[in-house]
C-alpha positions in Angstrom: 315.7 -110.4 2.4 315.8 -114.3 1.7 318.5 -113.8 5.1 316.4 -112.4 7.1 313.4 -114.4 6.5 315.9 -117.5 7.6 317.3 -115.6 10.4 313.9 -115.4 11.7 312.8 -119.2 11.4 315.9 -120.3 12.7 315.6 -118.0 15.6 311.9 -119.1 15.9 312.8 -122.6 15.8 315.5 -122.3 18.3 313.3 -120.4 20.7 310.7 -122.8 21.0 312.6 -125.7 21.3 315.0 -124.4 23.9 311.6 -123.3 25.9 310.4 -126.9 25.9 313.8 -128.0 26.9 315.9 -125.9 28.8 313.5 -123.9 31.1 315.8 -123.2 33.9 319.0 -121.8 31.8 319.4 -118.5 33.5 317.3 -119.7 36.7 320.1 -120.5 39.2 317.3 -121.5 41.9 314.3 -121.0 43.1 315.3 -118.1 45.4 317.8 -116.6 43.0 316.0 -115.8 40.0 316.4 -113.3 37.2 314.6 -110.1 37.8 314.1 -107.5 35.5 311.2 -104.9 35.7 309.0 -108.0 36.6 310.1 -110.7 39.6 308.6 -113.9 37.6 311.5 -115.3 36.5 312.0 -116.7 33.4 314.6 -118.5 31.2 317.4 -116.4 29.4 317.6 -118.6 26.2 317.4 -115.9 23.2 321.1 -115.3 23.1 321.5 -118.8 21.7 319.2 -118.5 19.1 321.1 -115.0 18.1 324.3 -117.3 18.1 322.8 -120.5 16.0 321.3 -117.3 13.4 325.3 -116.1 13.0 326.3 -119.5 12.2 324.0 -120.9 10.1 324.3 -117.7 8.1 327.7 -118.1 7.5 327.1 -121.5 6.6 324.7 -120.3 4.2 326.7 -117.7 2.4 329.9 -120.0 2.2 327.4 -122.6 0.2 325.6 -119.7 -1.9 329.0 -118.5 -2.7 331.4 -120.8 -2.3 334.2 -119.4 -4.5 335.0 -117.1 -1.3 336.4 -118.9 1.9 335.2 -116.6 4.6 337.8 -118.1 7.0 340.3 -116.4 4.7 338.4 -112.6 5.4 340.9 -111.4 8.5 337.5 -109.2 9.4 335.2 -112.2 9.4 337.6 -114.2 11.7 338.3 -111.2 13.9 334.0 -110.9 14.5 333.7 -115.3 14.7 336.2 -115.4 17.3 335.2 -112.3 18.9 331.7 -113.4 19.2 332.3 -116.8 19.7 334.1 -115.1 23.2 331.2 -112.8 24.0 328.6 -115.7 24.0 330.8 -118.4 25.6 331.1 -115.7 28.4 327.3 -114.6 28.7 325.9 -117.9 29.1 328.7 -119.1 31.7 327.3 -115.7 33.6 323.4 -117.2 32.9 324.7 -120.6 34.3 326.6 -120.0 36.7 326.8 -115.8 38.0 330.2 -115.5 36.7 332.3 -112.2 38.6 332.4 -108.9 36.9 335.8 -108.6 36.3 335.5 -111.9 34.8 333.2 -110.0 32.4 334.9 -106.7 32.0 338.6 -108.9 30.8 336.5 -110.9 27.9 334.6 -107.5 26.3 338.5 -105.9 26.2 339.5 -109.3 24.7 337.0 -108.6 22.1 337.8 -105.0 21.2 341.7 -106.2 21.4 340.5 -109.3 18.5 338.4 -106.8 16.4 341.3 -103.9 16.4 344.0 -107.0 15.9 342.0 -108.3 13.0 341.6 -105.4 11.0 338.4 -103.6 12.6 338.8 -100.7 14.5 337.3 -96.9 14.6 338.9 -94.4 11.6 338.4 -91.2 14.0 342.1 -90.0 14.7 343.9 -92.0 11.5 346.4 -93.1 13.9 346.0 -97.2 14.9 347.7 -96.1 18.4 344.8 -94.1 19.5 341.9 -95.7 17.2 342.7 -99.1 18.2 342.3 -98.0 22.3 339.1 -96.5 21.1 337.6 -99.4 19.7 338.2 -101.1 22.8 336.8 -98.7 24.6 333.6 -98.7 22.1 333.3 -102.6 22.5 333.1 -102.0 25.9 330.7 -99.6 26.2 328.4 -101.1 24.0 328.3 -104.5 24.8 327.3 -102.8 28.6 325.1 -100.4 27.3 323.0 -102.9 26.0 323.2 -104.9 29.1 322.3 -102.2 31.4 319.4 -101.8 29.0 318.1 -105.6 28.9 315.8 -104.6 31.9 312.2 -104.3 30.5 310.3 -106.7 28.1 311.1 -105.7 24.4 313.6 -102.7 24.9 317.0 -104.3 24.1 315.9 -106.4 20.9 313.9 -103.1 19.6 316.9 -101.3 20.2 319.2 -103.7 18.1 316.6 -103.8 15.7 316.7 -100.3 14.6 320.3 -100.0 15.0 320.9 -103.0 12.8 318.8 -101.4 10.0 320.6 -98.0 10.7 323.9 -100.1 9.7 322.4 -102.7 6.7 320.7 -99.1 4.9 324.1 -97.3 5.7 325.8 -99.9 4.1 323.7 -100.0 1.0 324.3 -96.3 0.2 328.3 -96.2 1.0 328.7 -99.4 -1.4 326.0 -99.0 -3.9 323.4 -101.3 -2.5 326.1 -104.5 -2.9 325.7 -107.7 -1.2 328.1 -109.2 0.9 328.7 -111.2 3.7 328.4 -108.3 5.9 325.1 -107.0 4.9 324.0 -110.9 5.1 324.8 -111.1 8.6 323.3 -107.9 9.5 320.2 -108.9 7.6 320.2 -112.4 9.5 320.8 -110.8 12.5 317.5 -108.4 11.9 315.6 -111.6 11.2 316.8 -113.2 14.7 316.0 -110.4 16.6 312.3 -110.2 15.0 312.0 -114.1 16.0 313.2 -113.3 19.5 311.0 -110.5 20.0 307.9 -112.5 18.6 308.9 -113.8 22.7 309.9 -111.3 24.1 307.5 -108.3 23.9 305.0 -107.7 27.0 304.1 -110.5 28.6 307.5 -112.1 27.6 308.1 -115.8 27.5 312.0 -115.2 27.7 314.7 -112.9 28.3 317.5 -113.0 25.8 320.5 -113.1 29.4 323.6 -112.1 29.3 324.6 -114.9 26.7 322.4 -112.6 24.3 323.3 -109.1 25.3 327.1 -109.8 25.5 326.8 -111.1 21.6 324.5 -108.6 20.6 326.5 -106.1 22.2 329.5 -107.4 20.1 327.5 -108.0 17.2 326.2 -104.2 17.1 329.5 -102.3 17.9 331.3 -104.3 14.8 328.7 -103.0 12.4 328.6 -99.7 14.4 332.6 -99.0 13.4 332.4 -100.5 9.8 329.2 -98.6 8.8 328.6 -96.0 10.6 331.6 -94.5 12.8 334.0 -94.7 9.1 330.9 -94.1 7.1 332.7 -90.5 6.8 336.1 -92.1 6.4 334.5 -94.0 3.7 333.5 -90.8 1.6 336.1 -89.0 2.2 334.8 -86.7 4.8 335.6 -85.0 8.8 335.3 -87.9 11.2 333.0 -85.8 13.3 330.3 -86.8 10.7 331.0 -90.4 10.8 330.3 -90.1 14.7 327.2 -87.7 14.6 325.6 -90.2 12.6 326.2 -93.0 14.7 325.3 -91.1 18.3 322.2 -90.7 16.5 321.6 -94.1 15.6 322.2 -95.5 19.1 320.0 -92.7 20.6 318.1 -94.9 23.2 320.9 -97.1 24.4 323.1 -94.1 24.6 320.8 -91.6 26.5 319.8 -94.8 28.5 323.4 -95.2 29.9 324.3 -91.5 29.8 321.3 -90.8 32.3 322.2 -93.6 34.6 325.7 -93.0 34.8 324.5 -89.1 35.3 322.1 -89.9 38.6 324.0 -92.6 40.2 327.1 -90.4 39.7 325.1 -87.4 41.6 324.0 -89.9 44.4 327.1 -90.7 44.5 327.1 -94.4 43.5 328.8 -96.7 41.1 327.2 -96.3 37.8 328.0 -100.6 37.2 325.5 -101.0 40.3 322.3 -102.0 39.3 319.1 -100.3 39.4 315.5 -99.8 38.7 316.4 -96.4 37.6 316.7 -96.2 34.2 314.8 -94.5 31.8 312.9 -97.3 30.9 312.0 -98.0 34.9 311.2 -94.0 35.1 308.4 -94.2 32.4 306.7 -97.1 34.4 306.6 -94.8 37.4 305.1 -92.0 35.3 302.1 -94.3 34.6 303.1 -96.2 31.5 302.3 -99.8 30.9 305.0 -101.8 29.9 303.6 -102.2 26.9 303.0 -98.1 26.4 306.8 -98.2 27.2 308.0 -100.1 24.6 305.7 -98.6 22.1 307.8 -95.1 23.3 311.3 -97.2 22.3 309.5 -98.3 19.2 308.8 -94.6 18.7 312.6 -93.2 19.0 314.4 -95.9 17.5 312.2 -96.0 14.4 313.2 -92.1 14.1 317.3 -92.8 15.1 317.0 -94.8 12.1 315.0 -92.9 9.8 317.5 -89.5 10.7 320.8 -91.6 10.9 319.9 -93.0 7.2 319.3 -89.3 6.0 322.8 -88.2 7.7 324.8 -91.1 6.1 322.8 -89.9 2.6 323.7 -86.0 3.2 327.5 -87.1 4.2 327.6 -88.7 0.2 326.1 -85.7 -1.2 328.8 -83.2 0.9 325.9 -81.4 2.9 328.4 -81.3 5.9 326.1 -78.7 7.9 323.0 -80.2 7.7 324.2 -83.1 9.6 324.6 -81.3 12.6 321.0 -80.4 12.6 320.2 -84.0 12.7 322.1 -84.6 16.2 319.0 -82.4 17.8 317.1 -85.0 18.1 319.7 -86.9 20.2 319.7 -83.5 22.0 315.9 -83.3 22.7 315.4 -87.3 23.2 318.2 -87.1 26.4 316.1 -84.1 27.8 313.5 -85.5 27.7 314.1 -88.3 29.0 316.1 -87.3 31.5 314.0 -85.0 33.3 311.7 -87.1 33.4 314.0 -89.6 36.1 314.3 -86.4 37.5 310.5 -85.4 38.0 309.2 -89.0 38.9 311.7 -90.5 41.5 311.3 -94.5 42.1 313.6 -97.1 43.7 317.3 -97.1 42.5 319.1 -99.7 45.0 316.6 -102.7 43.5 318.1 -105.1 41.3 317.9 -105.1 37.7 
């Protein structure tokens, strides 16, 4: 917990002072501003403080144990360097509106480090196919959670659970042992409670592209290591391993399934932005933003709670009962995708 709690000071300490001095990072001018739900723009600062967290809490684990070079960890140096890549790339698109192709070419970079380095999904045994997938899975992700970094709060709650889904999954595969990985998930968890300290309705700050890009990175490596091979782990069906982590990511992936689902119908390109997510769609019901982030609040805290139980059931060999579990995933996409359906808003707005 010590991680966490440092994860959060430096996060809060980095937020602050990059909001008394770099107000306009993300603001390209005054008639090209970022807009999410809201048009007031504002500066997109927290990726950096998600960035400073991961290196200052590698720098705190190689002095707390400094027997173990971290440098010599293939794994660690696949994640720095991939990272490193992700954020480089987001805040260039904050600074400067960098293509999307330009975008697209780094997140396969970074699937092609993590599979290169030793990190890749455990679904098909088979590097030739697993190592495309993870690619793929970097991809997706780091999008998802891009797509989803539209409203005040959602994205950072959604990490949030997600990262706790991964630290508990962790705990139960290996015995509750500490290492550097469930260090930098717990850092992480502390950097994303300092940023949304900012971020919640009425924000301060959005965390841009330089956050959402790491993030996105940050989440998919934990995703494969401890929750996709959670089954591999334990010696069970892959499909297990990949119920459990649908569940986990519930609202980013029903998010992204229901756009892609409704722009593909109007026949659009699901990479065009929107105001029509599910986030956008609960506005236009009647919700407040802050009533809309309560709702994420809501399912992630329940993704978490049910993917915990699955990874628990998988160790104790209760195959079946895990498939009772992906329900929810089930009943969260209906529900929220009818409801784009039955309250119909602007979809050709930016997001």
């Amino acid at each position: 917990m010590g991680f966490a709690g440092g994860g959060l000071m430096v996060a809060l300490i980095t937020n602050v002072l990059l909001l008394h001095f770099a107000r306009t990072l993300g603001i390209r001018n005054k008639n090209d501003v970022i807009v999410r739900w809201s048009s007031e723009s504002k500066p997109s600062l927290g990726g950096i403080s998600f960035f400073m967290v991961f290196i200052f809490a590698s720098i705190g684990y190689s002095i707390m144990f400094d027997e173990v070079n971290i440098f010599q960890n293939k794994k660690y140096v696949g994640l720095f360097l991939s990272g490193s890549l992700a954020f480089v790339m987001g805040l260039a698109d904050d600074a400067y509106d960098t293509r999307p192709w330009i975008k697209l070419v780094t997140q396969i970079l970074c699937g092609v480090i993590l599979a290169l380095t030793g990190t890749h999904t455990d679904v098909f045994h088979e590097i030739y196919i697993d190592g495309p997938l993870t690619v793929l899975w970097v991809v997706v992700i780091m999008n998802s959670l891009n797509m989803l970094d539209n409203m005040d709060g959602i994205t950072g709650t959604t990490v949030f659970f997600i990262l706790v889904s991964c630290l508990v999954s962790g705990w139960i595969l290996f015995d509750f042992n500490t290492n550097i990985w469930t260090l930098l998930m717990a850092s992480g968890i502390g950097a994303i409670i300092g940023f949304l300290v900012m971020n919640v309705h009425p924000s301060k700050l959005f965390m841009g592209d330089a956050g959402s890009q790491f993030i996105g990175l940050f989440v998919a490596y934990f995703g494969i290591d401890f929750m996709i091979n959670s089954s591999s782990y334990m010696q069970q069906p892959s499909w297990l391993g990949i119920c459990a982590t649908i569940v986990a990511f519930t609202p980013a992936a029903v998010d992204t399934l229901t756009v892609v689902i409704n722009r593909l119908k109007r026949g659009q390109s699901p990479m065009v932005g929107g105001k029509d997510h599910t986030t956008h769609h609960l506005a236009y019901s009647g919700l407040s933003d802050r009533k809309v982030w309560y709702v994420f609040v809501i399912i992630g805290f329940f993704a978490t709670l049910l993917s915990i139980g699955m990874v628990h059931l998988m160790k104790l060999e209760m195959q079946v009962t895990v498939l009772l579990f992906v329900l929810y995933f089930a009943f969260v996409f209906a529900l929220l995708f009818r409801n784009t359906i039955k309250y119909k808003g602007p979809s050709n707005s930016s997001s």
